[in-house]
N, C-alpha and C positions, 0 to 999 in steps of 0.2 A: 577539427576540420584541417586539413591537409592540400595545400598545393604545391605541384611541381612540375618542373616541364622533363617531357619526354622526350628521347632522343629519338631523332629520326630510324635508327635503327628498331629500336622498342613498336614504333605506330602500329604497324599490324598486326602482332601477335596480341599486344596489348588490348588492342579494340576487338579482334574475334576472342578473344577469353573475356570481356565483359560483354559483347553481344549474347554469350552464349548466357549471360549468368543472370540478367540483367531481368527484375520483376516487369511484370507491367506497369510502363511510365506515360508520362506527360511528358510535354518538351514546347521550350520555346525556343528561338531561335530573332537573337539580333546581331546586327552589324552597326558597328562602331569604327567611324572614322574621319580624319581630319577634312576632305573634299564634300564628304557625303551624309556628315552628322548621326544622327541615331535610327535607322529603319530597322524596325520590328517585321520581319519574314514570318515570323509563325508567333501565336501566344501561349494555347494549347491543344494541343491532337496528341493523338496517340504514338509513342515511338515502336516503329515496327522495326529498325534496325539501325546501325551504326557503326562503320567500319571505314579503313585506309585499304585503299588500294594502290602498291606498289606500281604495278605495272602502267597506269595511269599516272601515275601520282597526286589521288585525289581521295579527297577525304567526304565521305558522304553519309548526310541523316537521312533517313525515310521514315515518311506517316504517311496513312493512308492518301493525303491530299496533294504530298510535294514528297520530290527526292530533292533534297538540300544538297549542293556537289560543288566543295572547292576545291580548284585544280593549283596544283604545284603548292601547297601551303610551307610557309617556312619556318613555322615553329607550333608546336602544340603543348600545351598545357591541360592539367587536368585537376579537377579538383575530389577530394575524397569526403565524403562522412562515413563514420564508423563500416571504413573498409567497404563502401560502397559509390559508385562514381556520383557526382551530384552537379557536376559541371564542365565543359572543355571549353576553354579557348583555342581558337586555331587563329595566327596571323597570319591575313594572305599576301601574295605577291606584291600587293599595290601598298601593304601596313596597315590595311584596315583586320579590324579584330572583330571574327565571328564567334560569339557567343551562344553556344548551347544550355540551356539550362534542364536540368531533368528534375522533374517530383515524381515520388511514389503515387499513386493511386488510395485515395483513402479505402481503408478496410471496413466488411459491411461487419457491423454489430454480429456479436454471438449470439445464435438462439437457444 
């Protein structure tokens, strides 16, 4: 397992080359910080997408139920298994740390 932070230049090309790559996931989604303690936003739904967008400067998850969107983030982190994304941090404006978490979808049995 592999982490390292990405450079503000790197965020968008970086997240539309794993949107594009990226199996059918799960995703949860907390926020951690020192005013606001631990609130869990999401546990499990489905990830339909995930990407930075410059021109905002905002970084957003979507599942069917929520578009997750933090604006002006100042550092992102991303974490890898075998060359596959499996987590991002992003710190936002205020210090508090949004944690995405992604799993695979288990596979059905072979017939």
């Amino acid at each position: 397992m592999t982490t390292r932070k990405l450079e503000r230049s790197e965020w968008r090309q970086y997240f539309d080359g794993v949107a594009k790559h990226l199996p059918s996931m799960r995703v949860g989604i907390s926020i951690l910080g020192q005013q606001i303690g631990v609130q869990v936003e999401n546990e499990n739904s489905a990830l339909v997408g995930i990407s930075y967008d410059p021109k905002d400067d905002a970084f957003e998850v979507a599942t069917p139920s929520i578009s997750h969107r933090i604006s002006h983030p100042e550092e992102i982190f991303v974490r890898e298994q075998g060359g596959q994304l499996s987590s991002v941090e992003v710190v936002d404006q205020d210090g508090n740390k949004e944690i995405i978490e992604l799993r695979s979808l288990p596979s059905l049995p072979a017939s």
